[in-house]
N, CA, C and O of each residue as an XYZ file, in Angstrom:
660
protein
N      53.055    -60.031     74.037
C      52.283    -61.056     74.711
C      51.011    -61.389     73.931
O      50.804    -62.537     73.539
N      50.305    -60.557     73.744
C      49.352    -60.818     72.708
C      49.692    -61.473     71.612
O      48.813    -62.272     71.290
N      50.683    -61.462     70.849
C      50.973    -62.361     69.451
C      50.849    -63.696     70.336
O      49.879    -64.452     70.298
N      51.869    -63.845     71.054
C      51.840    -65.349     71.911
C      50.685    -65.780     72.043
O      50.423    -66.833     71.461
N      49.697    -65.156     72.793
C      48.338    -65.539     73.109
C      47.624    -65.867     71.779
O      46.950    -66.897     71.800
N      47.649    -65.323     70.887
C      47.091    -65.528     69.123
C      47.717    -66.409     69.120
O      47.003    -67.164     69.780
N      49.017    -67.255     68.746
C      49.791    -68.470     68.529
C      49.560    -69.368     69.052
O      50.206    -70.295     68.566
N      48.876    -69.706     69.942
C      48.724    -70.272     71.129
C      47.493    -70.661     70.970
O      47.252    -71.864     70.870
N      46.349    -69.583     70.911
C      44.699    -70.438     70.164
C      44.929    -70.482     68.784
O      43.961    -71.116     68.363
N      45.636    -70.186     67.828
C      45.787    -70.516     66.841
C      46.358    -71.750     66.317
O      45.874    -72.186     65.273
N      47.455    -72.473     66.962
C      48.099    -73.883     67.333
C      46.952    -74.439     67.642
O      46.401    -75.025     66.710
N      46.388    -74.442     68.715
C      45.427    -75.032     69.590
C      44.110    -75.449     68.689
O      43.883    -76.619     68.378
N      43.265    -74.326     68.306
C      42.512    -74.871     66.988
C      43.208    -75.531     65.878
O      42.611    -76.424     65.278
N      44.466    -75.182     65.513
C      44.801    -76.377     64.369
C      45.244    -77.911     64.827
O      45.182    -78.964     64.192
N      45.510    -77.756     65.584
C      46.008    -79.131     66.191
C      44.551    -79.810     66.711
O      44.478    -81.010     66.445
N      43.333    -79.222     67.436
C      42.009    -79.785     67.289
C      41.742    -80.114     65.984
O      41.872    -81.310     65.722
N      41.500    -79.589     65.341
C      41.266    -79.957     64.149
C      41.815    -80.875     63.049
O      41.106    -81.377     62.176
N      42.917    -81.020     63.146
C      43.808    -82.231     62.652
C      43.174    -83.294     63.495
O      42.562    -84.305     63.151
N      43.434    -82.874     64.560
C      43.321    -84.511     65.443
C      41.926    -84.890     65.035
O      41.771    -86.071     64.722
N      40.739    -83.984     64.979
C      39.916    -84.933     64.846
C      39.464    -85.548     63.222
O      38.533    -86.315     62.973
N      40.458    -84.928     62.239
C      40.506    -85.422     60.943
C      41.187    -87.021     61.507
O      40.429    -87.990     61.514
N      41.966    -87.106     61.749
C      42.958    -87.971     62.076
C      42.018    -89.082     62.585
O      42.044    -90.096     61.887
N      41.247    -89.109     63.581
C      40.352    -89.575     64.628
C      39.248    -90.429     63.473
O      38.933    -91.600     63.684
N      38.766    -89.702     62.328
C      37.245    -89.712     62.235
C      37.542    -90.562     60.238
O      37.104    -91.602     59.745
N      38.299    -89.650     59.764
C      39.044    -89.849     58.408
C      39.443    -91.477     58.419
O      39.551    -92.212     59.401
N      39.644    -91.827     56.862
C      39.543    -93.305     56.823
C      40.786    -93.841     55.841
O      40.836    -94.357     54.724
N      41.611    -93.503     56.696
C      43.318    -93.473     56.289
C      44.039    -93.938     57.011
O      45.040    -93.237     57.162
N      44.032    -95.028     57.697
C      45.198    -95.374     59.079
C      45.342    -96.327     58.150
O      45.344    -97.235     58.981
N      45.480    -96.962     57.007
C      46.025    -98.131     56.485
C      45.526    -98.117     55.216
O      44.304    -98.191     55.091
N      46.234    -98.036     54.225
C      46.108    -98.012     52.970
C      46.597    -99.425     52.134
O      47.678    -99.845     52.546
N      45.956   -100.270     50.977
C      46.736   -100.757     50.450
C      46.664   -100.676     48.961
O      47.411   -101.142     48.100
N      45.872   -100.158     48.903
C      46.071    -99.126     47.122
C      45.058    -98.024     47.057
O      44.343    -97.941     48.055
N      44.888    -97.336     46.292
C      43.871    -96.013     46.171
C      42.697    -96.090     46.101
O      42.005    -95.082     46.251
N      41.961    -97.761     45.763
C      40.649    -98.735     46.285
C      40.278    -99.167     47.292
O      39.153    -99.625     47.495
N      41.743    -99.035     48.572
C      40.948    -99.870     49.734
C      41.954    -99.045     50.713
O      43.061    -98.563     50.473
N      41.089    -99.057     52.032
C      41.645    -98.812     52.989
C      40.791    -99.033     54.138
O      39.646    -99.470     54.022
N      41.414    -98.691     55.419
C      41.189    -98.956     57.161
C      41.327    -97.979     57.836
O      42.142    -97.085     57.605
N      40.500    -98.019     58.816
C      40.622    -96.993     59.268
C      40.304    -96.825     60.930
O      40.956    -97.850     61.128
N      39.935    -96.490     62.106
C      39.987    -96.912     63.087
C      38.613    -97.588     63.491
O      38.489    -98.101     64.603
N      37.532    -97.577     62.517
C      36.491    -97.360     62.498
C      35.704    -98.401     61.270
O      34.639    -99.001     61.418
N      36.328    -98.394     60.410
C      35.754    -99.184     59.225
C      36.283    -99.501     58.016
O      36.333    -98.614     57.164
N      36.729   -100.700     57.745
C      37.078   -101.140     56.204
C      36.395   -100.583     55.230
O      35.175   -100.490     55.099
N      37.539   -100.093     54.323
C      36.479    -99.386     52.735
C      37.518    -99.931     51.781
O      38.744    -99.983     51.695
N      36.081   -100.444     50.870
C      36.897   -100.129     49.203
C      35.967    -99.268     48.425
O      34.796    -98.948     48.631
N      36.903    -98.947     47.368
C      35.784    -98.335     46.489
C      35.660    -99.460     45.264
O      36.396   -100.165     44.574
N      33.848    -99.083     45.502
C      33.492    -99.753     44.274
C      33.313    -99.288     43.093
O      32.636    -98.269     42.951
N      34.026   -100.102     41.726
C      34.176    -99.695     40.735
C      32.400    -99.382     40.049
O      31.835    -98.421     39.526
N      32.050   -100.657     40.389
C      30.350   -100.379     39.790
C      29.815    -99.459     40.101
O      29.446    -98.671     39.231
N      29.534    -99.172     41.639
C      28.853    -97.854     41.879
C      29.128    -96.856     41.971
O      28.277    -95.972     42.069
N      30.673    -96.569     41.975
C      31.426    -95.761     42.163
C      31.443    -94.609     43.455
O      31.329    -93.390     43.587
N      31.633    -95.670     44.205
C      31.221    -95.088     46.084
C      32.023    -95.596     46.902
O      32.443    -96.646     46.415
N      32.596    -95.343     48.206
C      33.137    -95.971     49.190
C      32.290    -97.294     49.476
O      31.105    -96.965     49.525
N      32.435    -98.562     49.667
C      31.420    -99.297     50.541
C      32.188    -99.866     52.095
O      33.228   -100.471     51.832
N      32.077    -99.841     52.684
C      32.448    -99.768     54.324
C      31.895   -100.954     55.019
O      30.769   -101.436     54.894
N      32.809   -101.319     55.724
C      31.882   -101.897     56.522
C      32.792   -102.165     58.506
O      33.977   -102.462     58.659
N      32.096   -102.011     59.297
C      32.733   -102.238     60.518
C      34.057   -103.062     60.488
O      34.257   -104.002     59.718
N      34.818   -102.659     61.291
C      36.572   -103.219     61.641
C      36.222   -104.191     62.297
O      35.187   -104.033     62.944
N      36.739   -105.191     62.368
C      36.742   -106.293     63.408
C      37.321   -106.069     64.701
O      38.462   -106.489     64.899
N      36.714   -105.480     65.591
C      37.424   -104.884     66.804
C      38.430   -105.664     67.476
O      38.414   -106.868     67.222
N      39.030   -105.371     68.029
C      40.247   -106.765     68.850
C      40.743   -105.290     69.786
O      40.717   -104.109     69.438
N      41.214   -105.964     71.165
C      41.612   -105.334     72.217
C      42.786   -103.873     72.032
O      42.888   -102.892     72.768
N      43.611   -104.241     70.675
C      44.288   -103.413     70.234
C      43.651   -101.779     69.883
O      43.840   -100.665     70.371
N      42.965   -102.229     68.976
C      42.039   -101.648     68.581
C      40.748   -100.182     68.961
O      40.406    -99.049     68.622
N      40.466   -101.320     69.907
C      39.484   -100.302     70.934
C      40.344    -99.729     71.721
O      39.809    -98.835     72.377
N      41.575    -99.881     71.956
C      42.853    -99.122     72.723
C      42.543    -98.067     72.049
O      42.011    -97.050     72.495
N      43.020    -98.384     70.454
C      43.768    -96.798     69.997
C      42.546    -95.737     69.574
O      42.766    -94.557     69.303
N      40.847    -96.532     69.560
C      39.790    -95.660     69.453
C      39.328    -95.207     70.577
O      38.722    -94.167     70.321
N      39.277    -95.528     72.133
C      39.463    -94.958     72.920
C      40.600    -94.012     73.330
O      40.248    -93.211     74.196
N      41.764    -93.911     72.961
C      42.916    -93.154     72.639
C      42.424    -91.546     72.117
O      42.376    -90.389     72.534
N      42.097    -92.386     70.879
C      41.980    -91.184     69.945
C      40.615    -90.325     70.686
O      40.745    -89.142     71.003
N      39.621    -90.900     70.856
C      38.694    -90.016     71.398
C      38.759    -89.126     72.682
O      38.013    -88.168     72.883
N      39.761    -89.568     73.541
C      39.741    -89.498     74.940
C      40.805    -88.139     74.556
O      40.468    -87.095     75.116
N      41.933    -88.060     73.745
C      42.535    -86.818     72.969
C      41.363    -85.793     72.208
O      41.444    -84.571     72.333
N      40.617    -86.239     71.661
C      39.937    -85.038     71.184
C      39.277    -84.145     72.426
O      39.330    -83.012     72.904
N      38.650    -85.368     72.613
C      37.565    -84.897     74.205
C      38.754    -83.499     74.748
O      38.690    -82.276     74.624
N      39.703    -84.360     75.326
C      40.880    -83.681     76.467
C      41.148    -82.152     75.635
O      41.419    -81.123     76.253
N      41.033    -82.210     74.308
C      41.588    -80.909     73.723
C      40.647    -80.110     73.584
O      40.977    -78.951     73.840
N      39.456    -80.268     73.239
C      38.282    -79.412     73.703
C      38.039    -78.999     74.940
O      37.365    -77.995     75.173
N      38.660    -79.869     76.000
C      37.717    -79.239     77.023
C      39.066    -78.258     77.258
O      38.858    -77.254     77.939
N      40.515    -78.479     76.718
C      41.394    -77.279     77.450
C      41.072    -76.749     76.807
O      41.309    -75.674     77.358
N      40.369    -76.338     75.369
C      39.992    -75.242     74.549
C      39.057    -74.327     75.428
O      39.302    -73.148     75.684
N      37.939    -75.038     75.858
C      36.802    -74.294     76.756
C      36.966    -73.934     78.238
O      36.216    -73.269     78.953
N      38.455    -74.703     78.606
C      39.023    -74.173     79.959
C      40.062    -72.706     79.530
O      39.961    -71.869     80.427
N      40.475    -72.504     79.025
C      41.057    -71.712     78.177
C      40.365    -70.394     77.346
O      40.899    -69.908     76.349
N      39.488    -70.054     77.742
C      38.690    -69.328     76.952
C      37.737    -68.793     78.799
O      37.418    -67.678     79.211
N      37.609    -69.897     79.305
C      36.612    -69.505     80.921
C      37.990    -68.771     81.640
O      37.869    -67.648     82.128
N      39.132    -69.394     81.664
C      40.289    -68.636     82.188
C      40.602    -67.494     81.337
O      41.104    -66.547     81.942
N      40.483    -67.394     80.480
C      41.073    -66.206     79.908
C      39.862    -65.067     80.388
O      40.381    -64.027     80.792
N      38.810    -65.060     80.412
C      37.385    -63.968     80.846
C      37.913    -64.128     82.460
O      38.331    -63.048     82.876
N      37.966    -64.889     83.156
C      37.705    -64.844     84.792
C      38.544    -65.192     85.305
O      38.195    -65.612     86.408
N      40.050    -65.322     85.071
C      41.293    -65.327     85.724
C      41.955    -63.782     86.149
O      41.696    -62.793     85.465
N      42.724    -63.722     87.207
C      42.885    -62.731     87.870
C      44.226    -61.981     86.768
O      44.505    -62.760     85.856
N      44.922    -60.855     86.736
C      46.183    -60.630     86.252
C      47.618    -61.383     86.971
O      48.022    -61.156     88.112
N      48.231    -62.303     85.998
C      49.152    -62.440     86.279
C      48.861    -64.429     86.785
O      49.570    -65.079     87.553
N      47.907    -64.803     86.208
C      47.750    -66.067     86.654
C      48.147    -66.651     85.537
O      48.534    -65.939     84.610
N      48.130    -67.948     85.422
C      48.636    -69.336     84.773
C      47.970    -69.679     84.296
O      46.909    -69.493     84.891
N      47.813    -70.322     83.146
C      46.937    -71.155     82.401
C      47.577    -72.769     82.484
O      47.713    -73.494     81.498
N      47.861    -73.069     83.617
C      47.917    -74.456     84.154
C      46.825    -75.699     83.805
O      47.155    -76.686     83.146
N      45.596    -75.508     84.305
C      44.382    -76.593     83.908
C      44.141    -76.512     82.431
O      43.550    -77.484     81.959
N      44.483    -75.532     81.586
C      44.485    -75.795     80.330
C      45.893    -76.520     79.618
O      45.861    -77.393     78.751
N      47.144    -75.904     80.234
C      48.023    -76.486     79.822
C      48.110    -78.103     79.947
O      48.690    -78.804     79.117
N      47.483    -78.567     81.043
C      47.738    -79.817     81.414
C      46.716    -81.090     80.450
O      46.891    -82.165     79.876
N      45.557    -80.072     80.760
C      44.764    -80.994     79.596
C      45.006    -81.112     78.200
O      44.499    -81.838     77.345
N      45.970    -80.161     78.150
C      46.240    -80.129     76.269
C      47.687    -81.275     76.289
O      47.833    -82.065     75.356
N      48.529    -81.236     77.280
C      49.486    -82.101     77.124
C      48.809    -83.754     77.422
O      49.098    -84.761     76.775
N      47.881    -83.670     78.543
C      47.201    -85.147     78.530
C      46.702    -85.437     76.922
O      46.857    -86.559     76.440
N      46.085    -84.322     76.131
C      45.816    -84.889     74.725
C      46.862    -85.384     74.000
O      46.800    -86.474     73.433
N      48.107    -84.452     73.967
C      49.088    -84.746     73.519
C      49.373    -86.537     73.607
O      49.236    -87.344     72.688
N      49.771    -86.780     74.915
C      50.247    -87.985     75.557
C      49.256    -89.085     75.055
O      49.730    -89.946     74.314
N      48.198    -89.135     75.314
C      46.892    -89.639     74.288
C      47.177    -89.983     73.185
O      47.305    -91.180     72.926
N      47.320    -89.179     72.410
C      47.836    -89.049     70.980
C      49.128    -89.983     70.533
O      49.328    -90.714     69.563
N      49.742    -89.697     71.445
C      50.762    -90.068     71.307
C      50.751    -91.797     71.619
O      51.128    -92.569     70.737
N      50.325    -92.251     72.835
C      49.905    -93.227     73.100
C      49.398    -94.511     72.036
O      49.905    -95.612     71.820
N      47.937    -93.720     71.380
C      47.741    -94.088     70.418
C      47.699    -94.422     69.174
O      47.060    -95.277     68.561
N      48.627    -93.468     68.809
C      50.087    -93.790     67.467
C      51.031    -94.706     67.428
O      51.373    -95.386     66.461
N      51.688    -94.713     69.140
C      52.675    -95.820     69.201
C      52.207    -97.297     69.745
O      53.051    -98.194     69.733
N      50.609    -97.627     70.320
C      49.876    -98.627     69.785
C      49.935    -99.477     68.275
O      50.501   -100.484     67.849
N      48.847    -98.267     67.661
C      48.862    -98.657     66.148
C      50.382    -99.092     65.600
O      50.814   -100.118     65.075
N      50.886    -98.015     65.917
C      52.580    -98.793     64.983
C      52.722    -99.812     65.450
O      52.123   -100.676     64.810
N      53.298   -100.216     66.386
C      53.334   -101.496     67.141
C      53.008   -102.868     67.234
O      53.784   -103.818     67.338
N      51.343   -102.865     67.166
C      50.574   -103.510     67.086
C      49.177   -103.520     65.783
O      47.963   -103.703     65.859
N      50.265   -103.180     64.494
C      49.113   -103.328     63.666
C      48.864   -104.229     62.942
O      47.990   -104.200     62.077
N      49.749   -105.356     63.242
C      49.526   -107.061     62.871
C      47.880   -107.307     62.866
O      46.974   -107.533     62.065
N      48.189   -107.027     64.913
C      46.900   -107.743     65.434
C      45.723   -106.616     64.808
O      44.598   -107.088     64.640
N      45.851   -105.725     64.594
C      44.462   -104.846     64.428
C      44.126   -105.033     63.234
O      42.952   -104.742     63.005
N      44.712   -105.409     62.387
C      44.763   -105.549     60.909
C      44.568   -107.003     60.633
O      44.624   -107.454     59.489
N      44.313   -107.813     61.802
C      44.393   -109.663     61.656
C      43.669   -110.036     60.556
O      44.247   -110.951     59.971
N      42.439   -109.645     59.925
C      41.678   -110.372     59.582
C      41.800   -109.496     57.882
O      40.913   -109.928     57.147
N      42.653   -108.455     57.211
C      42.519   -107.476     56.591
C      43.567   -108.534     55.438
O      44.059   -109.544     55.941
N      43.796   -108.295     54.230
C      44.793   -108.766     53.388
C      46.203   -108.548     53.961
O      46.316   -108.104     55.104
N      47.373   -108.865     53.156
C      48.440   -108.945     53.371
C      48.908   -107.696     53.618
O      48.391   -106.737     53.045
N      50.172   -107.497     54.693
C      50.129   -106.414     54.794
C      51.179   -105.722     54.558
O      51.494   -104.565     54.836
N      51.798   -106.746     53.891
C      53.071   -106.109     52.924
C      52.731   -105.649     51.365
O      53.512   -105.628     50.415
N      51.653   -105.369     51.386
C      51.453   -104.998     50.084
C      50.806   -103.434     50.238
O      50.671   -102.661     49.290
N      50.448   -103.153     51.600
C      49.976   -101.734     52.161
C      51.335   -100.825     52.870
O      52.565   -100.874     52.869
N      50.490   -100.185     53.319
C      51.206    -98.742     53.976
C      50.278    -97.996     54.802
O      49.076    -98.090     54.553
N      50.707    -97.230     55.801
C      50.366    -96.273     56.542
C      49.676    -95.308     56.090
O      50.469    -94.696     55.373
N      48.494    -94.679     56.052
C      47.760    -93.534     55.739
C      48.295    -92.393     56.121
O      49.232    -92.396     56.920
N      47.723    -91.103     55.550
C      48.117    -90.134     56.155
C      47.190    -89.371     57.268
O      47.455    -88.187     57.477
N      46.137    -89.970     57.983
C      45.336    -90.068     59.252
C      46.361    -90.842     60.307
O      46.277    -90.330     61.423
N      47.243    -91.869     60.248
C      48.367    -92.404     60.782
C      49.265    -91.173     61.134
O      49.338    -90.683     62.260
N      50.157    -90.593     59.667
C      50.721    -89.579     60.151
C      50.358    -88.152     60.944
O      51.045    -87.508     61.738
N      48.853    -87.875     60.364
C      48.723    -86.731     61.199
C      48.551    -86.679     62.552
O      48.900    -85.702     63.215
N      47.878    -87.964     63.162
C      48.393    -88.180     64.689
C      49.837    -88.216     65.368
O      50.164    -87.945     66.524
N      50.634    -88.662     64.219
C      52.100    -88.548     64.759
C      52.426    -87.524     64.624
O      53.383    -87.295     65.363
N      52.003    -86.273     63.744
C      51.932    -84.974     63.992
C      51.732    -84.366     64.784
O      52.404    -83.391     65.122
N      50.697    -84.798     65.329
C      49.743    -83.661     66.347
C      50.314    -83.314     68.045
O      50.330    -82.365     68.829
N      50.816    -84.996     67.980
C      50.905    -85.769     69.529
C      52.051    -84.531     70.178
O      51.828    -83.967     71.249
N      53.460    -84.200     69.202
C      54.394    -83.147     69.622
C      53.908    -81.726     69.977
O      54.253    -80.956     70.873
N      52.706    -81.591     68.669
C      52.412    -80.480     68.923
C      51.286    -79.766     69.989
O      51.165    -78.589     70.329
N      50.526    -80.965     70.361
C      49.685    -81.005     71.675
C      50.543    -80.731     72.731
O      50.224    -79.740     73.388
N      51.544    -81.328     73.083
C      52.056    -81.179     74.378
C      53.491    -80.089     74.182
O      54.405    -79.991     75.000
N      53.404    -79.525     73.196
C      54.068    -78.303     73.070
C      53.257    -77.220     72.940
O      53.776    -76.107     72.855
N      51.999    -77.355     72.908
C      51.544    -75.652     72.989
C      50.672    -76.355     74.258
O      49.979    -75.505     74.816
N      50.542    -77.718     74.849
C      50.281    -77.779     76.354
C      51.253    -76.922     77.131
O      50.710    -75.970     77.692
N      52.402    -77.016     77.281
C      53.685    -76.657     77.900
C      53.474    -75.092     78.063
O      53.530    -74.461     79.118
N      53.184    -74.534     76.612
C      53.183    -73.255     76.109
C      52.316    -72.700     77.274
O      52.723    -71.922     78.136
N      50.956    -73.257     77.166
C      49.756    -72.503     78.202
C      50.384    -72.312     79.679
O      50.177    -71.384     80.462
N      51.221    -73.463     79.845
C      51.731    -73.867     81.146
C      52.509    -72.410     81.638
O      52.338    -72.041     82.800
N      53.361    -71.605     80.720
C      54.388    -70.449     80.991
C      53.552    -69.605     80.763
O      53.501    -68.794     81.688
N      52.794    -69.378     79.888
C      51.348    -67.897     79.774
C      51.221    -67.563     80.906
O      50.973    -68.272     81.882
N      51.411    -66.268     80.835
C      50.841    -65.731     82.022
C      49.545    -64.542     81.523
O      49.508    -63.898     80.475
N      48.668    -64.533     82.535
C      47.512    -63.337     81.450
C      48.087    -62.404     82.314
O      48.487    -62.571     83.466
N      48.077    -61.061     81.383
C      48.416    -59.940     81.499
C      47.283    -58.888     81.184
O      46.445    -59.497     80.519
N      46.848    -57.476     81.379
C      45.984    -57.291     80.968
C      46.388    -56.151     79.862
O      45.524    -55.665     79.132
């Protein structure tokens, strides 16, 4: 039971931690190794100064979907992190880690939510950006499509834990 319980905050911190690479990182749309998008801000790099230069996304309804998405998943996975840690000190023997399980699968679902937005709808979020057959998907794109399974599989997980002492 103990290995489980290690697997379990060990998943749990890596999957926080992805997600909020995923969240914050400036990779949801690539269209060469000079420019990219991100949920948050257009970058290229400039050759002269040799720096990212950025500047705000043109928000559109899509958009603020999948950045409220994404945040409302990080939020949700921290707080089952810190529900999860108060239950584990002051839960009785033999109880459930239910309110953590549930908030880690709401991140999940979140996540998930907000991946199959972006795919979907990245015409409109991308309206005002170059052509977009000449780009591709970042790998901040994929690691949310990563995460989203694995949120609501070690949600599930907390769900069958039982603490033992």
């Amino acid at each position: 039971m103990a290995y489980l319980l290690m697997f379990v905050t060990v998943l749990h911190l890596i999957t926080l931690a992805v997600l909020f690479i995923a969240t914050m990182e400036k990779s949801w749309w690539v269209w060469s190794g000079t420019e990219s998008t991100d949920l948050w801000y257009n970058c290229k790099f400039g050759s002269e100064k040799e720096t990212w230069e950025c500047e705000s996304s043109k928000e559109t309804e899509w958009l603020q979907a999948v950045q409220v998405l994404m945040v409302l998943s990080v939020v949700f996975s921290c707080i089952s992190f810190l529900v999860f840690l108060g239950q584990l000190f002051t839960m009785s023997k033999g109880g459930l880690f239910y309110l953590t399980g549930v908030c880690q699968a709401f991140a999940g679902l979140t996540t998930f939510t907000a991946a199959l937005i972006y795919t979907l709808h990245n015409k409109e979020i991308l309206e005002d950006s170059r052509e977009l057959d000449l780009g591709h998907f970042g790998y901040c794109f994929y690691l949310a499509w990563v995460c989203a399974p694995l949120l609501i599989l070690s949600g599930i997980m907390y769900i069958h834990l039982r603490k033992r002492e």
